[in-house]
N, C-alpha and C positions, 0 to 999 in steps of 0.2 A: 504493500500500500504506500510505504516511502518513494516510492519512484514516480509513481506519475504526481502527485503533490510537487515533488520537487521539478520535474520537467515545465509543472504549471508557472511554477513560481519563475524558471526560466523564462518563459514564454512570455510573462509581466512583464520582468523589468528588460528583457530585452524591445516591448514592444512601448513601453512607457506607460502602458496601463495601472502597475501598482508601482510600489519603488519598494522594493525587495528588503527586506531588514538585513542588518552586516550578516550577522551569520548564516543566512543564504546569498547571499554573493561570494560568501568564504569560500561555501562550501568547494567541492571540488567537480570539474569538468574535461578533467583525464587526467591518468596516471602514467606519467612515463618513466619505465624502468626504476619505478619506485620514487621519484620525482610529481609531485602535486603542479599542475596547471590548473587555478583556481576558477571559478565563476567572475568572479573579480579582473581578474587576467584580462579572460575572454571579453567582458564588457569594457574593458577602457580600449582596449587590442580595437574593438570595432568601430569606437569613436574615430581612433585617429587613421583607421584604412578610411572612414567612409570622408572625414576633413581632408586627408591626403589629395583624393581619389576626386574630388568633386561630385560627389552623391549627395541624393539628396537621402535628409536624414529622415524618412519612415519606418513606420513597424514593419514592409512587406520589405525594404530592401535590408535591413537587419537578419531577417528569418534567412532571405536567402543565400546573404552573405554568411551566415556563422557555419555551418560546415566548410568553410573555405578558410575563413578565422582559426578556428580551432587546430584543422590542418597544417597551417604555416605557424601555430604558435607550437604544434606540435615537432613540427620538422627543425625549428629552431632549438627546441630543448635536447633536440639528440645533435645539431651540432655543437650545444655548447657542452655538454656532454663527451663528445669527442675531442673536443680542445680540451677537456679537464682531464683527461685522461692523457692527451699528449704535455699534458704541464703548458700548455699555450695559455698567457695569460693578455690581458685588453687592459692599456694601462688608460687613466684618467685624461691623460692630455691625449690620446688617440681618439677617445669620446669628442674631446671638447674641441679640436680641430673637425670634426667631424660635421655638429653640431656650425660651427662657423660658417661648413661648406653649404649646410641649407639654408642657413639665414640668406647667404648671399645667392642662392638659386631661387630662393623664394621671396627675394629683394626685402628682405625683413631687416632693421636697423641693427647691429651687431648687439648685442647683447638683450635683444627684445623678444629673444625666442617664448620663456617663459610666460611674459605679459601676450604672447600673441595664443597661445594655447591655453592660456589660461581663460583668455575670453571667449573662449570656442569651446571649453569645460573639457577639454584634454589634459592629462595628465602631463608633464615631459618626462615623468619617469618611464610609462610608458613605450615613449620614441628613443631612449635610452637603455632601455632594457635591447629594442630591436636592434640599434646602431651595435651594441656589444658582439650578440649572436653574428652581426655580419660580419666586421673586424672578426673576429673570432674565429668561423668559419674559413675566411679569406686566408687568414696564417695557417689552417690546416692546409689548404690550399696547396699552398704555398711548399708548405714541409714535405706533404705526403705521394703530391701527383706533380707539381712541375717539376722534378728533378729525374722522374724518370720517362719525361717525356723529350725528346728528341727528334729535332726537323732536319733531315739529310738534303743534299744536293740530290738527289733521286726524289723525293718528294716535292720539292719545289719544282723541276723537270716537270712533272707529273702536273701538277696543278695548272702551272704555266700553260700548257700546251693543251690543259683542259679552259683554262679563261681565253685563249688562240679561237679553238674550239666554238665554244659561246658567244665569240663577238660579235656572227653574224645573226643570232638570237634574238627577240625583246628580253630586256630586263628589266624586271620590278624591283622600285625602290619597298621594300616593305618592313611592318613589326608583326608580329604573333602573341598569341596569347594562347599556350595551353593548358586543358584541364582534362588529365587523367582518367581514365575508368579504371578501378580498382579491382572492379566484378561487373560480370554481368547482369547483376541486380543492381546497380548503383547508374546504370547508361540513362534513364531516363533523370532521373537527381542530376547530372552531370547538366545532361541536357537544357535542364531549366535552367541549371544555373548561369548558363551561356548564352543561353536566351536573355536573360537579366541583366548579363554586362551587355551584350550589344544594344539592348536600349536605353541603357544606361548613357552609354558610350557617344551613342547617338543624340541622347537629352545631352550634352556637355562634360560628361562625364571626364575624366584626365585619361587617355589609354597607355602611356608608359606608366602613370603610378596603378593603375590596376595592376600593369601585367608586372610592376615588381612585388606587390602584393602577392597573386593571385595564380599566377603561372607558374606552370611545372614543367618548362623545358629551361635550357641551358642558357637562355636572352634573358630569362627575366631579370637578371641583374642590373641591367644595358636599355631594362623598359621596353623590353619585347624584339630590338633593334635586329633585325636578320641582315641591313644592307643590300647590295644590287643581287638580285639571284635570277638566273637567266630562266626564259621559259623552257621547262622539261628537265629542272632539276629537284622540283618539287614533288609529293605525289600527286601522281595524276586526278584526284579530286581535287585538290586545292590548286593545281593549275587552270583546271575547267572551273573553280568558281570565281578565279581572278579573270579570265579570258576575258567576259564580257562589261567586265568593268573600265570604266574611266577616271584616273586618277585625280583627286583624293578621294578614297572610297573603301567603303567597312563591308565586309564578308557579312551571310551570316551564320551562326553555326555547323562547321563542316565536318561529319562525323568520318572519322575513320578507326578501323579494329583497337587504337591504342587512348583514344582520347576524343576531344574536339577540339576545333582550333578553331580563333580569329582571327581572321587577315587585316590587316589595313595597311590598303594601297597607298600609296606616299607619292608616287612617280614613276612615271614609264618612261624608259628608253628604245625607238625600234632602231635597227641597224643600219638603214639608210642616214637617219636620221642624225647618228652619232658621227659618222665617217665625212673626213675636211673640217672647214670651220663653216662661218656661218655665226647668224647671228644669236647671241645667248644671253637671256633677260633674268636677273634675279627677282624674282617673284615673292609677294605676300598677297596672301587673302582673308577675305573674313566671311564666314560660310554661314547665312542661314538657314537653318535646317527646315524641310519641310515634311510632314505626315506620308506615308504613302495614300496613293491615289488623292492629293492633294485637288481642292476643288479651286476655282478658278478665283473665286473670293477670297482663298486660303493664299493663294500664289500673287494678289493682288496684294494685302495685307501685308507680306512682306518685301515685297517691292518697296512698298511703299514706305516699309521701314527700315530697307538698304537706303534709298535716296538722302531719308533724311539726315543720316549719319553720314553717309560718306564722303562730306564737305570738314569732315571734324576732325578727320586725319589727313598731316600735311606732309608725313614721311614716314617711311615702315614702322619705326619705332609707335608712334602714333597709331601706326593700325594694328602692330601688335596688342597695344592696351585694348584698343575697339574691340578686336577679335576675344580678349579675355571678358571683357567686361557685356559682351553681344551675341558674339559668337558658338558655334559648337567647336568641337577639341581637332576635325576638320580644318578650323581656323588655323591660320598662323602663317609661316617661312615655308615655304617651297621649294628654296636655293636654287641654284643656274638650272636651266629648263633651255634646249634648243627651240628655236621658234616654230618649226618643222615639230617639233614632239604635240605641240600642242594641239587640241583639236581644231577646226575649221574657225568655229563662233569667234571661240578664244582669241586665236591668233590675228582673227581679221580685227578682234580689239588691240591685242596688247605691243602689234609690230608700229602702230602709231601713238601710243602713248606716254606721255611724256614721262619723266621720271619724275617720282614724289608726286604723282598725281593720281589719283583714284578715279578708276571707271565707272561709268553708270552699269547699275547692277545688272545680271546675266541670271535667266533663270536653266537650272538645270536638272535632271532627272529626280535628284532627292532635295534640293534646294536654291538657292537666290545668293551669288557670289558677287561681291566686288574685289577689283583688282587693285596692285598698286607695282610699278616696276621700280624695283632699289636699284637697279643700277642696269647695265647695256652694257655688253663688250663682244668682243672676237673670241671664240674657244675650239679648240682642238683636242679632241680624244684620245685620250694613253693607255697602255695596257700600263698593271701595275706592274712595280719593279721586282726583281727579285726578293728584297727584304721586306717589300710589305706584305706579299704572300706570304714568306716565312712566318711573320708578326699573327697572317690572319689565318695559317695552319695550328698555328702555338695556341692561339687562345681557342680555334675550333678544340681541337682535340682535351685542353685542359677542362675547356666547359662539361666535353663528355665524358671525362672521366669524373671530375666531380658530381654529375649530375648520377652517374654510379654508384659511386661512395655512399650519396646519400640514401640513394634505393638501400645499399645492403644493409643500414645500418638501420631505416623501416625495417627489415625484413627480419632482421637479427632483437629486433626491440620487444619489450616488453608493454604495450601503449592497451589503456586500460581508458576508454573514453565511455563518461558518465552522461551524455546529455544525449 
């Protein structure tokens, strides 16, 4: 009879219906290898994915983030777990340098981290607990798997002559987000929950802070970052759900035997396109989103709400704020873009427009974009050099051996989850 009371009382204070007394929040919501992961935990842990992440904070998106929550508070307590066993320890100034590096990505005043979490009813202990686990992690990293990894002059060969290969290719700029299936009884749970980021994702959501959240492949560190990947290096579902997209553009749930993934398309390059030079425009956009089968009232409405702003930015910087402050996560830097990659519409706008000036809005399949060109110049296509293939051999392979590591050390655990 203790357990479903206690799931209820979960259910409360996760949804803000009652506010839970301490000692049910103490209580516990797994047990790792004899290690307590509290209700306490779990609940502040959710606060600051859902502040990170740019969610919005309801009882339905709580519910279907906390299997995802609980999972990465879990996957952390076994690496730090790991670190304690190798004597790796996370000294205070590693934290606090840490700490610096977000205040200054999230343009917060140096030392106002506190005061800014504090008014958001975030813990910092919380974001401190997670900064440890990664530092931590990272020096296993470090100990365990890069010293017995090794890039030969035959591997670079190798890759080389595989990026030769693909240059006649399209390549997509993209990031991912993946989420596991554990069992065959968990594929539909998986599924909703994918469903839940991509609309999420889609309302404004942040998608590199989900996917350093929430992803279970080897990018999430990097915010889901895969870089240029040519087409037919992917698997062939997830190249067939890119195909008919036009960039910037969000997948939506692509089921294959090991998980599901989300795409989001960033930039296309096709291979006419990239070869000589020609002209190449730095690009910023600000993206707003529209419903599917949007009605013509609905596509008027935001017209009509691109126009009015887009006099109000007079340089990218400017319309990066716009894009934050208006925008979906869509919005933002596009970097050099040949003019030829572009599509017809686009192009016939952006090869006359001045720089630092904003286009009249464009409507397109999922929504209502204004433009703005940062700069104009002459560009020519490179294969990369020798060493930076080695650089992006080194970290392929370290990601997948760690992302191993951490499999064995699930598999080898003792994880006792009470909710």
């Amino acid at each position: 009879m203790k357990r479903p009371l206690f799931c209820l009382l979960i259910f409360l204070a996760l949804t803000g219906g009652a506010t839970a007394p301490v000692r049910d929040v103490q209580s516990i919501a797994a047990v790792v290898n004899h290690e307590v992961i509290s209700v306490f935990d779990l609940l502040e842990r959710m606060k600051l994915v859902i502040l990170s992440s740019d969610l919005k904070d309801t009882p339905e998106t709580r519910q279907k983030l906390l299997p995802l929550v609980l999972r990465s508070l879990i996957d952390e307590r076994l690496e730090l777990q790991e670190a304690a066993r190798l004597d790796i320890q996370v000294t205070d100034d590693e934290v606090q340098k840490a700490l610096v590096q977000i205040e200054k990505e999230n343009k917060i005043k140096t030392g106002k981290l506190d005061d800014f979490f504090s008014k958001a009813g975030v813990d910092t202990g919380t974001l401190i607990a997670q900064i440890r686990a990664i530092i931590a992690w990272n020096k296993v990293i470090r100990r365990r798997i890069r010293p017995t990894i090794d890039i030969g002059d035959d591997d670079i060969d190798e890759a080389f002559a595989r990026v030769e290969s693909n240059i006649n290719k399209p390549q997509n700029l993209l990031a991912e987000i993946f989420l596991a299936i554990d069992s065959p009884t968990k594929k539909a749970e998986v599924e909703g929950v994918a469903k839940r980021l991509v609309r999420e994702i889609r309302n404004g959501a942040n998608f590199p802070a989900l996917a350093r959240q929430f992803s279970e492949s080897a990018t999430s560190s990097s915010g889901g970052d895969l870089g240029w990947v040519a087409e037919g290096e992917l698997d062939p579902d997830l190249d067939a759900a890119l195909k008919p997209l036009n960039p910037p553009a969000l997948t939506d749930p692509i089921y294959t035997p090991g998980g599901y993934y989300i795409l989001l398309l960033r930039d296309r390059q096709i291979p006419s396109q990239r070869e000589g030079g020609g002209v190449t425009v730095h690009l910023h956009q600000v993206y707003f989103p529209l419903p599917a089968n949007a009605s013509k009232k609905e596509v008027a409405k935001e017209v009509e709400l691109a126009k009015s702003l887009k006099n109000s930015a007079k340089n990218c910087d400017e319309m990066a704020q716009l894009g934050q402050e208006t925008g979906s996560t869509l919005s933002g830097d596009l970097g050099d873009i040949h003019l030829k990659e572009l599509p017809e519409d686009l192009r016939n706008v952006v090869e006359t427009l001045p720089v630092n000036k904003t286009s009249d809005p464009l409507v397109r399949s999922d929504g209502v974009v204004i433009l703005m060109v940062c700069d104009r110049t002459e560009k020519k296509s490179t294969l990369p050099t020798r060493d930076e293939i080695a650089q992006l051999l080194l970290r392929q392979r370290v990601e997948m051996q760690a992302d191993r590591y951490l499999r064995d050390l699930r598999s080898s655990a003792s994880v006792d989850t009470r909710i």
